[in-house]
mmCIF file of the N, C-alpha and C atoms, coordinates in Angstrom:
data_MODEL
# 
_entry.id   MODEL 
# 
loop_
_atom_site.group_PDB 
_atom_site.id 
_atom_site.type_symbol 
_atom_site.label_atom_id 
_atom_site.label_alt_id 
_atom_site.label_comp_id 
_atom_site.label_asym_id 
_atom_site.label_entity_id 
_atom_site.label_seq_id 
_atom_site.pdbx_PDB_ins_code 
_atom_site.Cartn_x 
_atom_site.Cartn_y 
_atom_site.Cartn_z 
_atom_site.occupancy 
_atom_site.B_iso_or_equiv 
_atom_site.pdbx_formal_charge 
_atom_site.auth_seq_id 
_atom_site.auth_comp_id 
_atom_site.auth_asym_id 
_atom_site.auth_atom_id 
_atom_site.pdbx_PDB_model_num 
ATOM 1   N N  . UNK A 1 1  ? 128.902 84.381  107.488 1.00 0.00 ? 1  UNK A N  1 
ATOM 2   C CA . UNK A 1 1  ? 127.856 83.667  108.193 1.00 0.00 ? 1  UNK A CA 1 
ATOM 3   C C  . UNK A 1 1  ? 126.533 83.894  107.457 1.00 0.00 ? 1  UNK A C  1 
ATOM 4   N N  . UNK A 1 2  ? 126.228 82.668  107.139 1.00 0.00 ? 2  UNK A N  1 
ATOM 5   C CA . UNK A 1 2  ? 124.702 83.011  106.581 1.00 0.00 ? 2  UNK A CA 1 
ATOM 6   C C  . UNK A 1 2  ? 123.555 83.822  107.299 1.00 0.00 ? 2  UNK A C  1 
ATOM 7   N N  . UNK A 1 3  ? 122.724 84.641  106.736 1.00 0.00 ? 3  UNK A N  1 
ATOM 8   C CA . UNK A 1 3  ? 121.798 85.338  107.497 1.00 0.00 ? 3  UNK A CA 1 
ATOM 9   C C  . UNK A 1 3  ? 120.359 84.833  107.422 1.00 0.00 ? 3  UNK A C  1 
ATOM 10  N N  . UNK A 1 4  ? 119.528 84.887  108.325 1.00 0.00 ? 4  UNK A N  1 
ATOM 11  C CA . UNK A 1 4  ? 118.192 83.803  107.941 1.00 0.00 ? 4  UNK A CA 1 
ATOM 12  C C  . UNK A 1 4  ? 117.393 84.851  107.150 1.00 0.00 ? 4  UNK A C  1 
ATOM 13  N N  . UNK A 1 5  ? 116.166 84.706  106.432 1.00 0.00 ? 5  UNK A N  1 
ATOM 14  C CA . UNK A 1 5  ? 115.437 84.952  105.926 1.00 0.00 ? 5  UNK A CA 1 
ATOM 15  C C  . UNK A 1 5  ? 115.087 86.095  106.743 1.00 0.00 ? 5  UNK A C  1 
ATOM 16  N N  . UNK A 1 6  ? 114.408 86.261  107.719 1.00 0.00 ? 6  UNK A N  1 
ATOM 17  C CA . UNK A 1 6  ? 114.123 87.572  108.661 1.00 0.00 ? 6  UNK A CA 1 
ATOM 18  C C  . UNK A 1 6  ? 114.982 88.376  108.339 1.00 0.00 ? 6  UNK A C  1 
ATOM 19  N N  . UNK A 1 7  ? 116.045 88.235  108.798 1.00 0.00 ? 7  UNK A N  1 
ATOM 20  C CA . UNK A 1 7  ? 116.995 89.507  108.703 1.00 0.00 ? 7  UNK A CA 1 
ATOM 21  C C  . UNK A 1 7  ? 117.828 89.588  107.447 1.00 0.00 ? 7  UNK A C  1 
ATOM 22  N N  . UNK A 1 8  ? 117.254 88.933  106.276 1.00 0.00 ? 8  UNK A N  1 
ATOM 23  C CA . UNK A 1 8  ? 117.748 89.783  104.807 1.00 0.00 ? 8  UNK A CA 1 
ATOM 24  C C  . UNK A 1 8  ? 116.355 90.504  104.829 1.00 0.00 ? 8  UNK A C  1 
ATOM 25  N N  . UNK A 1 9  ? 114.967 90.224  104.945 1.00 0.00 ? 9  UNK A N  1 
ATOM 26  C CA . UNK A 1 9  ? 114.484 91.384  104.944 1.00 0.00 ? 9  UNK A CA 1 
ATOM 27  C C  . UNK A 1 9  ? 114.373 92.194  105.257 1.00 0.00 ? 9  UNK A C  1 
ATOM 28  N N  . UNK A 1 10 ? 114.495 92.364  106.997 1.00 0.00 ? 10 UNK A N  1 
ATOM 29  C CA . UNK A 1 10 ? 114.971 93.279  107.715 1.00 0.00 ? 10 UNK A CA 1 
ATOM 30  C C  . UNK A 1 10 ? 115.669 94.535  107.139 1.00 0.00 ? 10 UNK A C  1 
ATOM 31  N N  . UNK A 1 11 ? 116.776 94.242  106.199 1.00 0.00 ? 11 UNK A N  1 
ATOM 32  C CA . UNK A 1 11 ? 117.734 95.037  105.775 1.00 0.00 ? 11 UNK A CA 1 
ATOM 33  C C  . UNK A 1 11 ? 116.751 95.126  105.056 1.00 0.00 ? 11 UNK A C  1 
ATOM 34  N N  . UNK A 1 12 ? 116.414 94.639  104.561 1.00 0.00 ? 12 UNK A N  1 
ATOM 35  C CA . UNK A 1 12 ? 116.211 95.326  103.049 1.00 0.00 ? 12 UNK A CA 1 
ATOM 36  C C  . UNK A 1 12 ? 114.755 97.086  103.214 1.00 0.00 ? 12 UNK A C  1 
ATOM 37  N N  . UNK A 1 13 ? 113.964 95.928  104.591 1.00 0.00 ? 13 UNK A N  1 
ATOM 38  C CA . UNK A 1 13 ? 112.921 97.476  104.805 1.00 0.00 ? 13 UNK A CA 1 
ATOM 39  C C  . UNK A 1 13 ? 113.816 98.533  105.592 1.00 0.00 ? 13 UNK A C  1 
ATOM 40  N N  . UNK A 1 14 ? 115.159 98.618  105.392 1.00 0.00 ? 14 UNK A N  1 
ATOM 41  C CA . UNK A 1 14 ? 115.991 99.654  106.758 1.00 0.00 ? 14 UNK A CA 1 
ATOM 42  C C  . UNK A 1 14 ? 116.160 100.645 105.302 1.00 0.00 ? 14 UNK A C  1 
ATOM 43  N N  . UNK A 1 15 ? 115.581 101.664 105.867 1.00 0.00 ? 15 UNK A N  1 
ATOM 44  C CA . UNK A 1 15 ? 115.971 102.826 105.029 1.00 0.00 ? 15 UNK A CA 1 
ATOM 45  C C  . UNK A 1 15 ? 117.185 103.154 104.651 1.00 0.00 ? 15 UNK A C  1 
ATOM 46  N N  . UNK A 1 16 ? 118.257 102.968 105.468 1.00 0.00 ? 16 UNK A N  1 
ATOM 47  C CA . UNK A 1 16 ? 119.693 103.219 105.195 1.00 0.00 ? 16 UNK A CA 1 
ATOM 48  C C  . UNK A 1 16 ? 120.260 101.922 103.457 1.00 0.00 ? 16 UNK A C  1 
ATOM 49  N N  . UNK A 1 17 ? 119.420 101.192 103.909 1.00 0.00 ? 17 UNK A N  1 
ATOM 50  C CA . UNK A 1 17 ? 119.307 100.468 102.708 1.00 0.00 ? 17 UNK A CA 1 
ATOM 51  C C  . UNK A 1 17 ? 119.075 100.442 101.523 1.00 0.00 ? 17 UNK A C  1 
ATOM 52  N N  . UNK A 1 18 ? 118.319 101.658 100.998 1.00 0.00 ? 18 UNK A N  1 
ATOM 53  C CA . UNK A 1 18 ? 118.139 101.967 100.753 1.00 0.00 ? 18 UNK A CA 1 
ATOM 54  C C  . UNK A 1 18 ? 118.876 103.047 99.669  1.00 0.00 ? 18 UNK A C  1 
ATOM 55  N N  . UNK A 1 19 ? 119.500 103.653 100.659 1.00 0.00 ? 19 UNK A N  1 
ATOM 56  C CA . UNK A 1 19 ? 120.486 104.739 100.127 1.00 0.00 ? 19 UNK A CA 1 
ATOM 57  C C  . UNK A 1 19 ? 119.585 106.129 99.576  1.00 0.00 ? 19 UNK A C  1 
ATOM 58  N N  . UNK A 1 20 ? 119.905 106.481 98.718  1.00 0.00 ? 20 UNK A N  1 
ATOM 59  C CA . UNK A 1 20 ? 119.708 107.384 97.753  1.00 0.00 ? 20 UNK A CA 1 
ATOM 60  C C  . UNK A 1 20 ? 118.165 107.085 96.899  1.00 0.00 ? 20 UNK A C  1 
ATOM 61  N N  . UNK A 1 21 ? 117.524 106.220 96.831  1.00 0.00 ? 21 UNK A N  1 
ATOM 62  C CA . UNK A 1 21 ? 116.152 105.749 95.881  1.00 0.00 ? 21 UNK A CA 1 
ATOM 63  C C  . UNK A 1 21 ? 115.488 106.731 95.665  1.00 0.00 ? 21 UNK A C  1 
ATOM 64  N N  . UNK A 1 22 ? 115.549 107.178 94.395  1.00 0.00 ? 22 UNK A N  1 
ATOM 65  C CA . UNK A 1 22 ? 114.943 108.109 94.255  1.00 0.00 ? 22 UNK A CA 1 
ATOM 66  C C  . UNK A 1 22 ? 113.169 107.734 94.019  1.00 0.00 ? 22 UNK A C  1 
ATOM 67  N N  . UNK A 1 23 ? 112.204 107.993 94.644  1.00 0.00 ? 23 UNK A N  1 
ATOM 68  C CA . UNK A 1 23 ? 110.772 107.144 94.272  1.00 0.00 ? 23 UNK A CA 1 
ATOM 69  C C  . UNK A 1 23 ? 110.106 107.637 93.042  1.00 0.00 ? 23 UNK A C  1 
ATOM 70  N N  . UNK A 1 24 ? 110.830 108.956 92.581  1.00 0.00 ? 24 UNK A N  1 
ATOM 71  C CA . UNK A 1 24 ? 110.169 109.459 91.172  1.00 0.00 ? 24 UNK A CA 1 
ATOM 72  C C  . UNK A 1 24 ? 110.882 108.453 90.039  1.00 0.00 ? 24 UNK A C  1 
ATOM 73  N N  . UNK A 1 25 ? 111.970 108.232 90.149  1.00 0.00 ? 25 UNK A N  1 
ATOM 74  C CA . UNK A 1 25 ? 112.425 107.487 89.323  1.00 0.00 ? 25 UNK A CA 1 
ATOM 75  C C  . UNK A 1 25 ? 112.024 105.722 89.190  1.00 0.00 ? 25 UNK A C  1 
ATOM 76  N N  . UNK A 1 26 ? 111.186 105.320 88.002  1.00 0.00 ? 26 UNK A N  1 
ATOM 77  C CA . UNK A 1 26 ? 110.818 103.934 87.634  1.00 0.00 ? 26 UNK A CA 1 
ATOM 78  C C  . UNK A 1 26 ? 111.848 103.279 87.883  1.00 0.00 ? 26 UNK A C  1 
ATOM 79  N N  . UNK A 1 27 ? 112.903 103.691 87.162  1.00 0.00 ? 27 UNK A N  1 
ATOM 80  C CA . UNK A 1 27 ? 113.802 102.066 87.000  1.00 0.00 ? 27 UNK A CA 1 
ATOM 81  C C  . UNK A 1 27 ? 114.244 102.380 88.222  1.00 0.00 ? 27 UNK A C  1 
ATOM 82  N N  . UNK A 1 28 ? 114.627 103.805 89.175  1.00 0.00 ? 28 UNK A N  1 
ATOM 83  C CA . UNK A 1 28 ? 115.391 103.094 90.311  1.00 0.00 ? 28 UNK A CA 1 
ATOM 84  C C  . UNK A 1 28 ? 114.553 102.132 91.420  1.00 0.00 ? 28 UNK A C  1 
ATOM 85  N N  . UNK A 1 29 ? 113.065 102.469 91.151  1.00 0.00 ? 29 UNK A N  1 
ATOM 86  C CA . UNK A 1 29 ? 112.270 101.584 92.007  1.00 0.00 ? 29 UNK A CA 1 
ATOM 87  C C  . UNK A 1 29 ? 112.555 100.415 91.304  1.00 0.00 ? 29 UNK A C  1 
ATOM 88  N N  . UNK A 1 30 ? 112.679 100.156 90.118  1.00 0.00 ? 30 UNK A N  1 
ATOM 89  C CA . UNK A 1 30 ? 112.535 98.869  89.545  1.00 0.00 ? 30 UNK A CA 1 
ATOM 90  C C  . UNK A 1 30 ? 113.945 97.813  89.968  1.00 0.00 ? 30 UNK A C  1 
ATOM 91  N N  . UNK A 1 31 ? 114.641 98.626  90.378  1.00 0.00 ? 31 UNK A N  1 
ATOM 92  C CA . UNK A 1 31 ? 115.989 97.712  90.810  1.00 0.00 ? 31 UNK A CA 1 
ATOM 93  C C  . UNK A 1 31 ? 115.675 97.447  91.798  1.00 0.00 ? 31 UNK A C  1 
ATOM 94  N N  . UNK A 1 32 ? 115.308 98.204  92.853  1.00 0.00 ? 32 UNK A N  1 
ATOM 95  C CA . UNK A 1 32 ? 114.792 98.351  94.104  1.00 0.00 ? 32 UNK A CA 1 
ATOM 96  C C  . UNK A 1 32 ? 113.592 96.689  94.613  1.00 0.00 ? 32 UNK A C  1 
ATOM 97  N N  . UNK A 1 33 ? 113.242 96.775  93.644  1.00 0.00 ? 33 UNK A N  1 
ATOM 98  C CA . UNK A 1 33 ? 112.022 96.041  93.652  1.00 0.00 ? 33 UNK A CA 1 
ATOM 99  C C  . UNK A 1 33 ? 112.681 94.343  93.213  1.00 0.00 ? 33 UNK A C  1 
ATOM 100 N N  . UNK A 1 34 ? 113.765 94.419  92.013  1.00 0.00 ? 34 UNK A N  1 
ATOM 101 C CA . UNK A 1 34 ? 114.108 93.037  91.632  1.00 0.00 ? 34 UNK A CA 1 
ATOM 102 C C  . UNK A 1 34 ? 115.319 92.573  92.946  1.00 0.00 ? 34 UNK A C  1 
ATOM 103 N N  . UNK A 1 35 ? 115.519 93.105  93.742  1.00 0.00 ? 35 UNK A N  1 
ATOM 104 C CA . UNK A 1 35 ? 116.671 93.142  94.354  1.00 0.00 ? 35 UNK A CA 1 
ATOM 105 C C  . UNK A 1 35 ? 115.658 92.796  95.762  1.00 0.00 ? 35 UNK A C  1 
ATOM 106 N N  . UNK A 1 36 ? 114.603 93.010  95.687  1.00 0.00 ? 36 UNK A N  1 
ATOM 107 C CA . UNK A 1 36 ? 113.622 92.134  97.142  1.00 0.00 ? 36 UNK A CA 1 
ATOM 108 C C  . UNK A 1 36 ? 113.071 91.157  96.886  1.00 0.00 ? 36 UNK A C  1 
ATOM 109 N N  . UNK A 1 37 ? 112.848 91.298  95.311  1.00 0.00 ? 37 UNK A N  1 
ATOM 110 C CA . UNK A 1 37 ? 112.120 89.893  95.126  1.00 0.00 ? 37 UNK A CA 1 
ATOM 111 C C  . UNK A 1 37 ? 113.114 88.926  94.955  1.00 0.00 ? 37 UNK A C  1 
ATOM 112 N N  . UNK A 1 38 ? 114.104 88.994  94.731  1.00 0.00 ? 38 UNK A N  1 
ATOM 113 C CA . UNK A 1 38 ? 115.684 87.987  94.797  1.00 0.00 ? 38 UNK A CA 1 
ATOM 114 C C  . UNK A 1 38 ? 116.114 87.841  96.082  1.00 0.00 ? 38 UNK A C  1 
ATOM 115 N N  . UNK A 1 39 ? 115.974 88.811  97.198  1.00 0.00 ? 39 UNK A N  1 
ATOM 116 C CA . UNK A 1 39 ? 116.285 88.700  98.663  1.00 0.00 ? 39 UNK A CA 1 
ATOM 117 C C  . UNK A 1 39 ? 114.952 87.301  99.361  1.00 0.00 ? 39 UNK A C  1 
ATOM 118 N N  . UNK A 1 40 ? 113.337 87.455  98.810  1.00 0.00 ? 40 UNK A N  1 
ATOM 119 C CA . UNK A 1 40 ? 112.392 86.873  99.052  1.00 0.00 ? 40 UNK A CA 1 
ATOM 120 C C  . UNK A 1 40 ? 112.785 85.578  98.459  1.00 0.00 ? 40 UNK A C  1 
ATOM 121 N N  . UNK A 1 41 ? 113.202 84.854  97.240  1.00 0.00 ? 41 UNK A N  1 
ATOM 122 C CA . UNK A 1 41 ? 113.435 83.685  97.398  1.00 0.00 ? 41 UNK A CA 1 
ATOM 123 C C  . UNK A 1 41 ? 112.722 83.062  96.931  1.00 0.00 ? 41 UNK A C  1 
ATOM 124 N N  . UNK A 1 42 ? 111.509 83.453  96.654  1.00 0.00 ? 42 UNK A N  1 
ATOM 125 C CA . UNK A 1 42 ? 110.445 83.060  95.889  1.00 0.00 ? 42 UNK A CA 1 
ATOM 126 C C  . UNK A 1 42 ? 109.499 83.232  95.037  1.00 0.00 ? 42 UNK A C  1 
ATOM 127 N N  . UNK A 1 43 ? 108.723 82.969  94.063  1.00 0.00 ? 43 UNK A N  1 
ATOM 128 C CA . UNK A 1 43 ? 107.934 83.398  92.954  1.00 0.00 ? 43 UNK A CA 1 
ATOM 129 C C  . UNK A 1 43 ? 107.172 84.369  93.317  1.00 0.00 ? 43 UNK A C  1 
ATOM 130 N N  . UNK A 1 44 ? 107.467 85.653  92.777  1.00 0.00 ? 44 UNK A N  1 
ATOM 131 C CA . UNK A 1 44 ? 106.111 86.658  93.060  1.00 0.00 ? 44 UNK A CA 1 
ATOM 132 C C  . UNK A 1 44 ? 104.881 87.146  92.134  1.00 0.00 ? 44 UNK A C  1 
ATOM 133 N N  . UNK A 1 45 ? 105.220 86.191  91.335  1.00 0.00 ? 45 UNK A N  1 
ATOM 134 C CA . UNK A 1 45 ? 104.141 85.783  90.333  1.00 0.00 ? 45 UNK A CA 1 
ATOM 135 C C  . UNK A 1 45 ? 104.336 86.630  88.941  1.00 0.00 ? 45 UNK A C  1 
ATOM 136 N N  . UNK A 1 46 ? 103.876 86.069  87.823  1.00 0.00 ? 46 UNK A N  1 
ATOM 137 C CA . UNK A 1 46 ? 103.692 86.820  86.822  1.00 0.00 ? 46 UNK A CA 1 
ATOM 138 C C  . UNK A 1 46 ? 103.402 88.509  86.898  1.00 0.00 ? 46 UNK A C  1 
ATOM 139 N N  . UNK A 1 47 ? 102.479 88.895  87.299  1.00 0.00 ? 47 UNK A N  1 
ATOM 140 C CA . UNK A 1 47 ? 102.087 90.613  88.106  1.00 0.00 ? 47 UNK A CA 1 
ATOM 141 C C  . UNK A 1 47 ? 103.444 91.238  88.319  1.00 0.00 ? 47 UNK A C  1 
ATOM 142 N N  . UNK A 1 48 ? 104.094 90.443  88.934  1.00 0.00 ? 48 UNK A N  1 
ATOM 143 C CA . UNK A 1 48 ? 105.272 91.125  89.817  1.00 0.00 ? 48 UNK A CA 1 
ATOM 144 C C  . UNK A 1 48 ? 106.199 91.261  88.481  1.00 0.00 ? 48 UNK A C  1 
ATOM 145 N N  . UNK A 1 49 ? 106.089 90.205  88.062  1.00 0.00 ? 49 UNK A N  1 
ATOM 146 C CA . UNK A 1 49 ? 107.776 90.452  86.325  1.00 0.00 ? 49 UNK A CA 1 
ATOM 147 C C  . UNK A 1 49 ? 107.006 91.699  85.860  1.00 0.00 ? 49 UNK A C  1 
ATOM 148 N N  . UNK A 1 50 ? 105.695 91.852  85.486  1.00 0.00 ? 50 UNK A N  1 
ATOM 149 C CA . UNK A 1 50 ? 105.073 92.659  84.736  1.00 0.00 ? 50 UNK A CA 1 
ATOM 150 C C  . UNK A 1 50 ? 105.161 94.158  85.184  1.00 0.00 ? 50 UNK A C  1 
ATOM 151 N N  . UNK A 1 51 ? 105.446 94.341  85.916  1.00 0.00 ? 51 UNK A N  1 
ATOM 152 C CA . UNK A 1 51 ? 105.134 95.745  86.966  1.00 0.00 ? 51 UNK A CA 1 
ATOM 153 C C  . UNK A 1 51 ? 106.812 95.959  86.813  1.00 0.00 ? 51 UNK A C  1 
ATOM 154 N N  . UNK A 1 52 ? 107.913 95.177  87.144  1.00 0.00 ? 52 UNK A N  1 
ATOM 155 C CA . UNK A 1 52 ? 108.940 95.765  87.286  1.00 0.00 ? 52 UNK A CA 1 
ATOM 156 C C  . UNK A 1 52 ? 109.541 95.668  85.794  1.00 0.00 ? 52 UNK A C  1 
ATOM 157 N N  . UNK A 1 53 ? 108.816 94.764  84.776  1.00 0.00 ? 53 UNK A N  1 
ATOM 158 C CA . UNK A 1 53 ? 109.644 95.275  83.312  1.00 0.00 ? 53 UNK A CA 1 
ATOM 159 C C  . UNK A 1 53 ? 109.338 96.635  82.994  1.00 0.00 ? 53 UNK A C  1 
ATOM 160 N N  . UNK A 1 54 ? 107.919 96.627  83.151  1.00 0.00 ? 54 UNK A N  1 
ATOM 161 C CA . UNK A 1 54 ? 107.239 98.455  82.810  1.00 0.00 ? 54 UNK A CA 1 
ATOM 162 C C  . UNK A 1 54 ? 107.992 99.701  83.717  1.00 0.00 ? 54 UNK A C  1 
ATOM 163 N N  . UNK A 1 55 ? 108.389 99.459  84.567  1.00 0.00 ? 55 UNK A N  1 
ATOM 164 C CA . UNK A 1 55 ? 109.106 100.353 85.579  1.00 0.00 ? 55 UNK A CA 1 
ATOM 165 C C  . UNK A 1 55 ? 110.562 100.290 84.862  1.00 0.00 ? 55 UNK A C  1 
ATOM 166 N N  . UNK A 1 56 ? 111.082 99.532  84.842  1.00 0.00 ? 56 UNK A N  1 
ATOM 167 C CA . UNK A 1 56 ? 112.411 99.355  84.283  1.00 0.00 ? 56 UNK A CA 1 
ATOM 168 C C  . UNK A 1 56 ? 111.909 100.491 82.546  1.00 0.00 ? 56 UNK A C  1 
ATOM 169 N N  . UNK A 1 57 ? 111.452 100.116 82.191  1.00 0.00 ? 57 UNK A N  1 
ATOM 170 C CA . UNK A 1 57 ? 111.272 100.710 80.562  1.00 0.00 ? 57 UNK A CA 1 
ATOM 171 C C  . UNK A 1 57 ? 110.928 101.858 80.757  1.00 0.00 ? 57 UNK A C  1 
ATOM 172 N N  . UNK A 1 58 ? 110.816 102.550 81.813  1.00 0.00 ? 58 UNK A N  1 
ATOM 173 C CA . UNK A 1 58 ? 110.763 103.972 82.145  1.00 0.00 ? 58 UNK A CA 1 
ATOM 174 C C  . UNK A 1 58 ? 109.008 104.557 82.398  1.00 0.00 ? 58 UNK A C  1 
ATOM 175 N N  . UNK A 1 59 ? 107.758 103.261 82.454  1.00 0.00 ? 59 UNK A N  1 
ATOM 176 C CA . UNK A 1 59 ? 106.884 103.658 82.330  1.00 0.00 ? 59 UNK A CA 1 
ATOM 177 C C  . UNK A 1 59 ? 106.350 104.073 84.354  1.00 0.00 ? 59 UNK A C  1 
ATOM 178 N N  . UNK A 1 60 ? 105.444 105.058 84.258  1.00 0.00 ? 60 UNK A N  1 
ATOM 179 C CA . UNK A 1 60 ? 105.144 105.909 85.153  1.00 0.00 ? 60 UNK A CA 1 
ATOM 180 C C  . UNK A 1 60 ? 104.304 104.737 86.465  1.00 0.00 ? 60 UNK A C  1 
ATOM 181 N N  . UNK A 1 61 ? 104.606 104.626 87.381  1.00 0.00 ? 61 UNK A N  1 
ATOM 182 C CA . UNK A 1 61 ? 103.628 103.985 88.340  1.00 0.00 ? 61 UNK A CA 1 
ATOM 183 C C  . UNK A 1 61 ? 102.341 104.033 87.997  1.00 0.00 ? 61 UNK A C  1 
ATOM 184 N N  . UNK A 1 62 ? 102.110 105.019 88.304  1.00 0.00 ? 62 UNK A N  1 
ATOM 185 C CA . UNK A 1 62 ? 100.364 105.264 88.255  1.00 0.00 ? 62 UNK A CA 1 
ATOM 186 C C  . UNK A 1 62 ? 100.032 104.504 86.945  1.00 0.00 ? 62 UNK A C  1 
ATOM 187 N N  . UNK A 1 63 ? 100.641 104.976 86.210  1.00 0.00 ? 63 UNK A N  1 
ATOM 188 C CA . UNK A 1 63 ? 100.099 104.421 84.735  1.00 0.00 ? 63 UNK A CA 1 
ATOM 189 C C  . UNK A 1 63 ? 99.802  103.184 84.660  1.00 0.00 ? 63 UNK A C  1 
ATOM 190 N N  . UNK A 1 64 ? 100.899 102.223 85.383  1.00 0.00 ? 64 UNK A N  1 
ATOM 191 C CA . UNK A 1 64 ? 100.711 101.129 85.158  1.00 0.00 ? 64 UNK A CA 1 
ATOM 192 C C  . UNK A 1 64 ? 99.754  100.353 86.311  1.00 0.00 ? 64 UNK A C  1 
ATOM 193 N N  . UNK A 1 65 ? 99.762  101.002 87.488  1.00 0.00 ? 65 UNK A N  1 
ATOM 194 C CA . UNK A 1 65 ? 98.682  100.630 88.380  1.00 0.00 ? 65 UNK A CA 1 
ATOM 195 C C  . UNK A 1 65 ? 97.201  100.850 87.707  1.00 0.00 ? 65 UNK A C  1 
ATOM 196 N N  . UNK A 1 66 ? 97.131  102.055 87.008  1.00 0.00 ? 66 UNK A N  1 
ATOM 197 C CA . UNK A 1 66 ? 95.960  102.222 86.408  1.00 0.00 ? 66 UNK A CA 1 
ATOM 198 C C  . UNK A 1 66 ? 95.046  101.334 85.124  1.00 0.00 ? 66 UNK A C  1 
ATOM 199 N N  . UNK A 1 67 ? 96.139  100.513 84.684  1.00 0.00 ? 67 UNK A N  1 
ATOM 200 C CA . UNK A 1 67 ? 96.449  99.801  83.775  1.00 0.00 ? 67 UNK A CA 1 
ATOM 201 C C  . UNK A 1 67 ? 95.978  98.225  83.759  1.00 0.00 ? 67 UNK A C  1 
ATOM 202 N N  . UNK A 1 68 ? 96.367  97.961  85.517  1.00 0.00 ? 68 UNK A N  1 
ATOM 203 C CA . UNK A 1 68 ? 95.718  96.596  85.885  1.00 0.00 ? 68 UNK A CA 1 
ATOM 204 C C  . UNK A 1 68 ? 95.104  96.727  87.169  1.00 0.00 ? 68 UNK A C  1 
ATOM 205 N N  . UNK A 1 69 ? 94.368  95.321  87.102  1.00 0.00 ? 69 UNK A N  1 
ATOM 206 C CA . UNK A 1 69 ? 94.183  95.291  88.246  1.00 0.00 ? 69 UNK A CA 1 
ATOM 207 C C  . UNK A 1 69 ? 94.499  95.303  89.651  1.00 0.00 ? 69 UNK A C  1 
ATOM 208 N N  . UNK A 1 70 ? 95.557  95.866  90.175  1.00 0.00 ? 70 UNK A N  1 
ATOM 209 C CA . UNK A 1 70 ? 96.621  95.035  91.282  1.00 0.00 ? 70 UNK A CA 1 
ATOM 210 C C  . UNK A 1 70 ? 96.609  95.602  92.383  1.00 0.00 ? 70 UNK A C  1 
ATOM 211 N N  . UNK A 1 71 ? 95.245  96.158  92.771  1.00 0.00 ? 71 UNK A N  1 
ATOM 212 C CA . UNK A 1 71 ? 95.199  95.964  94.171  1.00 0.00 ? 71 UNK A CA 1 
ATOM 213 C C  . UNK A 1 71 ? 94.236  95.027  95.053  1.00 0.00 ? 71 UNK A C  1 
ATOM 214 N N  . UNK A 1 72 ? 93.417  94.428  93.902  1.00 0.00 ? 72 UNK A N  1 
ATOM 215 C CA . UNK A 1 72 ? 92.940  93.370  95.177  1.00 0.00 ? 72 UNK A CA 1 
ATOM 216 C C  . UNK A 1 72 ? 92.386  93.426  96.404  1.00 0.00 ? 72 UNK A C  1 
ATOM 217 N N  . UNK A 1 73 ? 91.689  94.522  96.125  1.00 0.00 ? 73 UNK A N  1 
ATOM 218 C CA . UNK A 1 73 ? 90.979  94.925  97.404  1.00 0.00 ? 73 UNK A CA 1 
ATOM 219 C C  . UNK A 1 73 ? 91.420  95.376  98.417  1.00 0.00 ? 73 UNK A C  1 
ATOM 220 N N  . UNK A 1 74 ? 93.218  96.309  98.058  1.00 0.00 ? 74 UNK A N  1 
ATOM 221 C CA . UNK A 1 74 ? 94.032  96.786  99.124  1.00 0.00 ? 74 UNK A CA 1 
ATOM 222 C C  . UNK A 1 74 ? 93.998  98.352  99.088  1.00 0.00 ? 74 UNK A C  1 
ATOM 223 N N  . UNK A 1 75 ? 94.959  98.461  100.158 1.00 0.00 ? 75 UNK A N  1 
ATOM 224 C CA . UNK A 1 75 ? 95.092  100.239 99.291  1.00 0.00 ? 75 UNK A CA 1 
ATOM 225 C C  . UNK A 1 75 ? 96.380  100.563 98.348  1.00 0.00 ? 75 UNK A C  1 
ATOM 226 N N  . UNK A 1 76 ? 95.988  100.572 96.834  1.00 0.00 ? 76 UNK A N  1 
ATOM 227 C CA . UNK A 1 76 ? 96.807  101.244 95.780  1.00 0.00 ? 76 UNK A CA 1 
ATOM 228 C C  . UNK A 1 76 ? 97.835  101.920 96.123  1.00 0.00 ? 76 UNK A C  1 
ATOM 229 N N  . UNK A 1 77 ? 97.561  103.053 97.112  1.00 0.00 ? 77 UNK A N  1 
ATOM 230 C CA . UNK A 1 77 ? 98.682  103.575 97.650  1.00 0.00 ? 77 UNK A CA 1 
ATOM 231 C C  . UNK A 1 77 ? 99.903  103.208 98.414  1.00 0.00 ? 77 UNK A C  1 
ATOM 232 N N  . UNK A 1 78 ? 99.805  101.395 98.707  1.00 0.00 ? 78 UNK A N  1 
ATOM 233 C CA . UNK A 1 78 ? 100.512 100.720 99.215  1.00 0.00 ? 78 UNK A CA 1 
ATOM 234 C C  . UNK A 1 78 ? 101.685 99.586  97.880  1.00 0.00 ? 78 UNK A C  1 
ATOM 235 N N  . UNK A 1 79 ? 100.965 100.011 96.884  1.00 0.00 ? 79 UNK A N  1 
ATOM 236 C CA . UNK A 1 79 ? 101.695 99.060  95.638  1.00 0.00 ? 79 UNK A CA 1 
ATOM 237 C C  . UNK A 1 79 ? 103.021 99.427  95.348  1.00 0.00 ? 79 UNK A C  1 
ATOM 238 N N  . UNK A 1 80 ? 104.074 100.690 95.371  1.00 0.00 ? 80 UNK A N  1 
ATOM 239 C CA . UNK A 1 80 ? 104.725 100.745 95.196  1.00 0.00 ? 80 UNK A CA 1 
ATOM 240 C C  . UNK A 1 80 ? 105.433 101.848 96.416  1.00 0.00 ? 80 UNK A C  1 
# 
C-alpha cells in the first residue's frame, strides 16, 4: 500500500529509523541525509548536493558549515 508523503517522513524523523547513525561519522550522516532528500521528492537545491558530497568524502561538518553560508539567518546548530 502506498504511504502518503506525511508518513514517509514521519518514519524517517522516528529515531528507531534511524538505527545505529553514528552523528560523528560524515558519510553515515551523508547517507542519512541522501536517503531524506529521496524520501522528500523534491529538489533541495544545489547547497544540499554540496553539503552531502563533502560529508560523503569524509569532510568534517563544522568545516563545511564554516565554509558557507548556510544558515540564513537560522540556528547553525540546527544544519545537521
Amino acid at each position: 500500500m502506498p504511504r502518503s508523503e506525511e508518513a514517509r517522513l514521519d518514519q524517517m524523523a522516528d529515531p528507531a529509523h534511524l538505527g545505529g547513525l553514528d552523528e560523528n561519522d560524515p558519510r553515515a550522516m551523508a547517507r542519512m541525509m541522501r536517503e531524506i532528500g529521496g524520501e522528500a521528492g523534491e529538489d533541495l537545491g544545489p547547497e544540499f548536493g554540496e553539503v552531502v558530497d563533502r560529508l560523503e568524502a569524509g569532510e568534517d561538518p563544522e568545516s563545511i558549515e564554516s565554509s558557507m553560508d548556510m544558515d540564513g539567518g537560522s540556528d547553525p546548530d540546527n544544519l545537521f
